[in-house]
C-alpha positions as CSV (number, residue, x, y, z in Angstrom):
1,X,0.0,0.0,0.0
2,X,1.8,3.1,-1.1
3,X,0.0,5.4,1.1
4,X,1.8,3.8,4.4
5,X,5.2,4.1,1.9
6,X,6.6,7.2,3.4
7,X,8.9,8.1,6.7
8,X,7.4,11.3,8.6
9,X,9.0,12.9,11.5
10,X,7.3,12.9,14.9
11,X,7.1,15.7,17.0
12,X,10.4,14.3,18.7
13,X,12.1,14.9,16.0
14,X,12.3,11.3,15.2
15,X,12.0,9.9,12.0
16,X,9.1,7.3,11.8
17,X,8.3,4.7,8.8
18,X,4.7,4.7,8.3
19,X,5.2,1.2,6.3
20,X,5.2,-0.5,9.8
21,X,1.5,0.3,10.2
22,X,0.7,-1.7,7.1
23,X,-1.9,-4.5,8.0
24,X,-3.4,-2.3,10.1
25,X,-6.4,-0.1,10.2
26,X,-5.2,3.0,10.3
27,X,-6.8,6.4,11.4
28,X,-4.9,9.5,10.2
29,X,-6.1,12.8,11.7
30,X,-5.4,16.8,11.1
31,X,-5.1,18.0,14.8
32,X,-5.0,21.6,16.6
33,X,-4.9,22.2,19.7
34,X,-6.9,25.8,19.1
35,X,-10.0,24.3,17.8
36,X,-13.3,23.8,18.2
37,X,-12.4,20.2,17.5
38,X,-9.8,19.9,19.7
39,X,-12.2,18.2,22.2
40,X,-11.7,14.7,19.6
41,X,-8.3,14.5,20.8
42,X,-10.3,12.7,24.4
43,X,-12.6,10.5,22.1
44,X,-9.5,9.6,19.4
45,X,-7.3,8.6,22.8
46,X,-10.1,6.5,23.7
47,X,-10.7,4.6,20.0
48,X,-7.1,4.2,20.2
49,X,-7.0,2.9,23.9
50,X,-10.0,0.0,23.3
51,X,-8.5,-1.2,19.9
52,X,-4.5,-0.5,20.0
53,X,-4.2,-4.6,21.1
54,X,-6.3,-5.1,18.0
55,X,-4.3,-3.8,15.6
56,X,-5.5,-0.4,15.4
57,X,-3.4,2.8,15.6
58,X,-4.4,7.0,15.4
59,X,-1.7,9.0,13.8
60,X,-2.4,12.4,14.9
61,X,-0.7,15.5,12.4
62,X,-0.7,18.8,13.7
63,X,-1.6,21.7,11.2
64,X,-2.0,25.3,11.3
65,X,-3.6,25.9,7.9
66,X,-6.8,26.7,9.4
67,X,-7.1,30.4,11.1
68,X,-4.0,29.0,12.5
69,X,-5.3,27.0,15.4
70,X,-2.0,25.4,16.2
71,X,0.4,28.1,16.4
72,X,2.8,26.5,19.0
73,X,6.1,24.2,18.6
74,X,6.7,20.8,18.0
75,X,7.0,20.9,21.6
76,X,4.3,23.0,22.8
77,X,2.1,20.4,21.2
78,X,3.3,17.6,22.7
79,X,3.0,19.3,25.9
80,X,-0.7,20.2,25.2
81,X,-1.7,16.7,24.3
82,X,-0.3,15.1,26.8
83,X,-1.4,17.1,29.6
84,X,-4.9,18.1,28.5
85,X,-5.9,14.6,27.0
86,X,-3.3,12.0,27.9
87,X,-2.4,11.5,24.0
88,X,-0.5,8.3,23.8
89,X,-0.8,7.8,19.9
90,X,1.7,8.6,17.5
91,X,1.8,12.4,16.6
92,X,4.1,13.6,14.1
93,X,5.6,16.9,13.5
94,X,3.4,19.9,12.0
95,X,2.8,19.5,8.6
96,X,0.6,21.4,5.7
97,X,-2.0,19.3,4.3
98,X,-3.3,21.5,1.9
99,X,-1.5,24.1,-1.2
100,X,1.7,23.4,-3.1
101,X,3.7,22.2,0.6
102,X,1.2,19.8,1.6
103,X,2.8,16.5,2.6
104,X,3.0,13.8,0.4
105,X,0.5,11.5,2.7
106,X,-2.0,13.9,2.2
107,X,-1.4,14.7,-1.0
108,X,-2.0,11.1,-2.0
109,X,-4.8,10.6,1.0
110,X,-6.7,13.7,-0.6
111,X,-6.6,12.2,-3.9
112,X,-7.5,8.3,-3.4
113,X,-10.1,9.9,-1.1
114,X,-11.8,12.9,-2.3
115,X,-14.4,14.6,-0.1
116,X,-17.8,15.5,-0.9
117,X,-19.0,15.9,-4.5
118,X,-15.2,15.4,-5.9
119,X,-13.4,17.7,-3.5
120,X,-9.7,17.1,-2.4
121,X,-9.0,19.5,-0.4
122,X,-9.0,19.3,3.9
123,X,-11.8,21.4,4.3
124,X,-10.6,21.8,8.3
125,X,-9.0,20.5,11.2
126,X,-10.3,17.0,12.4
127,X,-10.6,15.5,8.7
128,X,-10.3,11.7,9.5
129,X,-8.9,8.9,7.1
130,X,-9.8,5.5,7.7
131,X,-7.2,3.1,6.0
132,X,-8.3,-0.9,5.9
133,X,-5.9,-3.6,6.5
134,X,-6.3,-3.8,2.4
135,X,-5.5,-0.7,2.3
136,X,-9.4,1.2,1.4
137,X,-9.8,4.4,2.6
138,X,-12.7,6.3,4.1
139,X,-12.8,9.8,4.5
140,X,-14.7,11.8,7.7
141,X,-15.0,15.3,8.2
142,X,-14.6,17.3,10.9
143,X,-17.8,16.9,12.6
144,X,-17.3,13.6,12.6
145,X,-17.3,12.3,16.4
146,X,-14.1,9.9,16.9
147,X,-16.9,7.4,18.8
148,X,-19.2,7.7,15.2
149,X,-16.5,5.8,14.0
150,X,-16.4,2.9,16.2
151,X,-18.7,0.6,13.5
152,X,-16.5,1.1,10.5
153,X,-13.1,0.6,12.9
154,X,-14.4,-2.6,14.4
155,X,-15.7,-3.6,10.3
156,X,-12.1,-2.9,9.5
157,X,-10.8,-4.7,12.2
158,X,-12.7,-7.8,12.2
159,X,-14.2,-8.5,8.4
160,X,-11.1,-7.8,6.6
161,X,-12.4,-4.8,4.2
């Protein structure tokens, strides 16, 4: 699966190969931490809590594209996930996922999985891509509850799609 065929640096600093989430089920998520969203980081912990020993992992993405909800360092948002939702998923360094400097996972997420009526663009923070163990992907938007997802995560998981 060539979306999971790319390295990404975590908000360490560390380097991580997404390729060792392949056979998966994968959520990837557009995080801020100055967002009316920024309440899914709690419900995103959870999903990842109940099915990590299933094979399920969140990869959170910090982005300040949108009225620039995520202002702070690598750092500063670590800090902020940790202490204000006991983030224990993997979150990777800032990144742009939309315009000409949008990383190459969403670049390729936005165009296997367009949004509504054809659009690729992330329309805001909280977009959610669900990747099967066989590599489909589903796309979410923002409104999208992390716990509205629990059907499609557990469909993943359990009937091979």
């Amino acid at each position: 699966m060539s979306i999971l065929n790319k390295s990404m640096p975590l908000l360490s600093g560390d380097i991580q190969d997404l390729s060792v989430y392949q056979g998966q089920v994968v959520l990837i998520v557009n995080t801020a931490s100055n967002c009316g969203f920024t309440y899914q980081y709690e419900g995103l912990q959870a999903l990842y809590e109940q099915y990590k020993d299933q094979g399920f992992v969140v990869l959170g993405f910090p982005c300040n594209q949108f009225a620039e909800q995520e202002k702070g360092s690598n750092s500063d948002i670590a800090t902020f996930c940790q202490k204000n939702y006991g983030v224990t998923f993997p979150m990777f360094a800032k990144i742009d996922v939309n315009g000409s400097n949008a990383a190459p996972l969403y670049k390729e997420l936005k165009t296997t999985a367009p949004g509504v009526m054809g659009t690729e663009n992330i329309k805001w923070n909280f977009t959610k891509f669900l990747i099967s163990k066989s590599g489909a992907i589903t796309r979410y938007g923002s409104t999208t509850k992390p716990q509205e997802l629990i059907n499609d995560i557990e469909a993943a998981l359990y009937q091979s799609i």
